[in-house]
C-alpha positions as a Markdown table, in Angstrom:
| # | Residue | x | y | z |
|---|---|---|---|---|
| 1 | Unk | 25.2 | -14.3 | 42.0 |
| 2 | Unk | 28.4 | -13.3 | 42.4 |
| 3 | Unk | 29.9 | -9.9 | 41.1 |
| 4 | Unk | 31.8 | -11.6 | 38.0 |
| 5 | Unk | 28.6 | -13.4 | 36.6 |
| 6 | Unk | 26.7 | -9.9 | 37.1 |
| 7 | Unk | 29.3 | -7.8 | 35.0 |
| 8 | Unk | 28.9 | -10.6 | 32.6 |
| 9 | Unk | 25.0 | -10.6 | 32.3 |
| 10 | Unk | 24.8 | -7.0 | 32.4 |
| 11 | Unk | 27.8 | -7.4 | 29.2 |
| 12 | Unk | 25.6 | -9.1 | 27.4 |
| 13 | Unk | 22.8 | -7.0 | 28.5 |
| 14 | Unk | 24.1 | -3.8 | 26.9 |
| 15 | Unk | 25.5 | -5.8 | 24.0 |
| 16 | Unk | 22.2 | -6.9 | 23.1 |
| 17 | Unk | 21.0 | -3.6 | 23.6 |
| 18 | Unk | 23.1 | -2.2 | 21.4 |
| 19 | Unk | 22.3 | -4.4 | 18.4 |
| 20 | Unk | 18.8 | -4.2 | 18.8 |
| 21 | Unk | 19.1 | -0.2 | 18.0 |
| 22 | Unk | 21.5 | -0.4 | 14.6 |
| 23 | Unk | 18.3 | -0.8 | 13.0 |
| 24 | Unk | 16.4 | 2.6 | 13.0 |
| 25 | Unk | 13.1 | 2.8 | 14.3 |
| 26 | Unk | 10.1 | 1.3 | 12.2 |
| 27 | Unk | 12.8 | -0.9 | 10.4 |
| 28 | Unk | 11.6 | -4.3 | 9.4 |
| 29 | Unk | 13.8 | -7.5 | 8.2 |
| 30 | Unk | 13.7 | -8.3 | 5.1 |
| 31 | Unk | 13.9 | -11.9 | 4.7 |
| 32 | Unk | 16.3 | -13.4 | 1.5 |
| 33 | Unk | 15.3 | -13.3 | -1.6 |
| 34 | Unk | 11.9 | -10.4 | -1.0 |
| 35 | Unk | 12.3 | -7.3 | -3.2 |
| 36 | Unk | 11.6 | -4.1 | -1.5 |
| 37 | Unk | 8.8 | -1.6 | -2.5 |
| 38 | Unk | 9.6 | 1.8 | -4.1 |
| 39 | Unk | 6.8 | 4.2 | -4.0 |
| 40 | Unk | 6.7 | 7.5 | -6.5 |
| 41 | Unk | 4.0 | 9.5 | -7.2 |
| 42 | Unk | 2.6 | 12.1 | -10.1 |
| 43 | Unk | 2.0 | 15.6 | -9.6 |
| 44 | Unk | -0.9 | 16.7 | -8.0 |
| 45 | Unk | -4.4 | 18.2 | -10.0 |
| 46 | Unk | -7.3 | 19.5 | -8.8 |
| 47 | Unk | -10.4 | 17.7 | -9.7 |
| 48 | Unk | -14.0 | 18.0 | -7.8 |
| 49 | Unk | -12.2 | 20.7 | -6.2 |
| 50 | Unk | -10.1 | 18.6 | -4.4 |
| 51 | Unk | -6.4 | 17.9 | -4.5 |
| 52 | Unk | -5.2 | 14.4 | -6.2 |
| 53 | Unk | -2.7 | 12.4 | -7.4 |
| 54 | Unk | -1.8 | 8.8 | -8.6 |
| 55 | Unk | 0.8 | 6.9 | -7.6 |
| 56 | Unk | 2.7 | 3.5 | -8.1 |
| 57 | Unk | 4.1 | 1.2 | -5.5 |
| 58 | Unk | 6.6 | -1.6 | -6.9 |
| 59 | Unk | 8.1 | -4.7 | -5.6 |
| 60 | Unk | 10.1 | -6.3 | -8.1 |
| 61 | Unk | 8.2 | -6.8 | -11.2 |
| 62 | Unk | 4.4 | -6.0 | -9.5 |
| 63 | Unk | 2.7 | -2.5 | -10.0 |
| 64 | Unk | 0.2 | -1.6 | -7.9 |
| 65 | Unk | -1.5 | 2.1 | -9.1 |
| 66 | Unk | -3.2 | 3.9 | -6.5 |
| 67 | Unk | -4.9 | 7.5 | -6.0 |
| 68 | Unk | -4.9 | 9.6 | -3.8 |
| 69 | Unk | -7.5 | 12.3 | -2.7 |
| 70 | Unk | -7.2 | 14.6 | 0.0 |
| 71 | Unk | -8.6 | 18.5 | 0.5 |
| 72 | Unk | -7.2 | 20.9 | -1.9 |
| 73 | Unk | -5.9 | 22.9 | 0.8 |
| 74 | Unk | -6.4 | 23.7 | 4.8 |
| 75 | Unk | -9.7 | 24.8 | 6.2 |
| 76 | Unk | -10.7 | 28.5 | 7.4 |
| 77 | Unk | -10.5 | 28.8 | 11.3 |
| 78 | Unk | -13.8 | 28.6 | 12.5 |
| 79 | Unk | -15.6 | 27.0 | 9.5 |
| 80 | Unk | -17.5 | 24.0 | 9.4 |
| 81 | Unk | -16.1 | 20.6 | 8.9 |
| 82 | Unk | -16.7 | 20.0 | 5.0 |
| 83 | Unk | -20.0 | 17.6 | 4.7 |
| 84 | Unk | -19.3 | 14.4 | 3.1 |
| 85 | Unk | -19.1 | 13.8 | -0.4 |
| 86 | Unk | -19.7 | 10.9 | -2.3 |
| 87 | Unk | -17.2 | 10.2 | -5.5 |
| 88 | Unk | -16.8 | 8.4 | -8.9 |
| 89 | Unk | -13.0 | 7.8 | -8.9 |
| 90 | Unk | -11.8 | 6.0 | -11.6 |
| 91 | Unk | -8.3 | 4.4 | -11.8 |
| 92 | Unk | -6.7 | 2.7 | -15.0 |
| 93 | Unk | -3.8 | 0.6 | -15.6 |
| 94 | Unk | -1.8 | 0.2 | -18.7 |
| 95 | Unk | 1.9 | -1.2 | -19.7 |
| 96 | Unk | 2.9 | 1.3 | -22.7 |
| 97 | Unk | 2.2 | -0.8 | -26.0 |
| 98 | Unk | 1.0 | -3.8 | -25.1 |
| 99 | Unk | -2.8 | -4.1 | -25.4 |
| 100 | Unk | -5.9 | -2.6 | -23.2 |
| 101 | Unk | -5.6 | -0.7 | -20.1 |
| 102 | Unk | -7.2 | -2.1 | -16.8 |
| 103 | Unk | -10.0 | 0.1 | -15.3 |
| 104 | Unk | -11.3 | 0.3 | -11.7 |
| 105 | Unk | -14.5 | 2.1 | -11.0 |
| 106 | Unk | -15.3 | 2.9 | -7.2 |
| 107 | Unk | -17.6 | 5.0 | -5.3 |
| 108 | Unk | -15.6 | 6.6 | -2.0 |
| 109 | Unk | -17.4 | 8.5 | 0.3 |
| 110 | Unk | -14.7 | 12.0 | 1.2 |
| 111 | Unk | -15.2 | 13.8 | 4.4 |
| 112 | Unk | -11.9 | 15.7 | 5.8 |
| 113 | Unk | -9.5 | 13.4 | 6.0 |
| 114 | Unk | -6.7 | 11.8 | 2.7 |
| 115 | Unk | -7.9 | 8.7 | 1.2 |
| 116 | Unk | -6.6 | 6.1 | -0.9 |
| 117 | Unk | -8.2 | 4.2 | -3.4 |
| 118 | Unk | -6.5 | 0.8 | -4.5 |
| 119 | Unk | -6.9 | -1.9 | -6.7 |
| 120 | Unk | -5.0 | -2.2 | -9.6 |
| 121 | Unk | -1.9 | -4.9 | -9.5 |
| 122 | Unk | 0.1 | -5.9 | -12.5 |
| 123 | Unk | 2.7 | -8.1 | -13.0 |
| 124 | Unk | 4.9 | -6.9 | -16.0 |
| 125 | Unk | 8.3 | -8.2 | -17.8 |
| 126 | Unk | 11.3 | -6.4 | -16.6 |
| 127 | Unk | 12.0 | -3.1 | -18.3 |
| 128 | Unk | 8.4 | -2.6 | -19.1 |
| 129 | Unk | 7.0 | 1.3 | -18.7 |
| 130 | Unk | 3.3 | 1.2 | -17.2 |
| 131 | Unk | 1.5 | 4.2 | -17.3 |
| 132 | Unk | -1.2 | 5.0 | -14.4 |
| 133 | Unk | -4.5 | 7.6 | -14.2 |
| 134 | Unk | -6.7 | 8.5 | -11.5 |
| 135 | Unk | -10.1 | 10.1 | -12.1 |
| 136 | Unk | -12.3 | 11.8 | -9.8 |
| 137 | Unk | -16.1 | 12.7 | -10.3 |
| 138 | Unk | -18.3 | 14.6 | -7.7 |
| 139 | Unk | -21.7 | 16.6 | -9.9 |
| 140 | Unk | -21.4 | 19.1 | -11.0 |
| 141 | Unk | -18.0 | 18.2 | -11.8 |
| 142 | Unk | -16.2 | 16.2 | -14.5 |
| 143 | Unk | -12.9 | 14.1 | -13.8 |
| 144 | Unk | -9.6 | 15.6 | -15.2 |
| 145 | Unk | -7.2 | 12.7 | -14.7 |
| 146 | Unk | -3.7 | 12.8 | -13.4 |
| 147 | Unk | -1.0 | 10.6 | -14.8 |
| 148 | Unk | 2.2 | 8.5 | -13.4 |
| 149 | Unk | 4.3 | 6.7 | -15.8 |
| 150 | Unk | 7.0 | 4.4 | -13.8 |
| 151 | Unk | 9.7 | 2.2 | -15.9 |
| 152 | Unk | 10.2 | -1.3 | -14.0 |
| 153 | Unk | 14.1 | -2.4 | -13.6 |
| 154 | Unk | 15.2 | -5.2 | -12.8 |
């Protein structure tokens, strides 16, 4: 190859290079006409004695209500890992004035680590406010549900 045709590859080379990092890392394509997903969450409680919170992910006109449940803060040095705990979590669904809320029971098993219980998806006019609750229930304790409320735009 002569020295011409290797400035020219290595051109091209760099030019592709430097196209391929506009996009920050982790950055997907979006192909035409897909909505992106906007995630916001409620404030945390304290239920079972561990921390929680509810939260709503939305991609155009689909809700999806989730919970989260994770340990209400970090560990003493030295102490065991916490034994695993088995959970009632309960997650509802509802869009503000029209008709019944959805419910979701599950049973989770918690050990140390944040989990995240899914399972409710709605599909709801534009401009629609749905409200969301998560519920968590280990004996002795009762659940003391969080709440999210999230407004869909269009």
């Amino acid at each position: 190859m002569n020295r011409l045709a290797l400035l020219a590859a290595a051109g091209v080379g760099a030019a592709g290079l430097a196209v391929c990092t506009i996009a920050p890392a982790g950055a997907a394509v979006q192909p035409a006409g897909t909505a992106e997903t906007v995630v916001s969450c409620g404030n945390s409680g304290l239920q079972a004695g561990l921390a929680t919170r509810v939260c709503a992910a939305i991609t155009g006109t689909t809700v999806e209500f989730y919970g989260t449940v994770g340990l209400a803060g970090p560990p003493t040095p030295g102490s065991p890992a916490p034994s695993p705990r088995e959970l009632m979590t309960t997650l509802t669904s509802e869009v503000v004035g029209s008709g019944a809320p959805e419910t979701q029971n599950k049973r989770v098993i918690f050990t140390a680590s944040t989990i995240e219980v899914h399972g409710l998806v709605s599909n709801v006019p534009c401009g629609s406010t749905v409200r969301g609750s998560f519920g968590v229930a280990s004996f002795p304790w009762t659940p003391n549900p969080v709440t999210h409320q999230v407004t869909v735009a269009c």
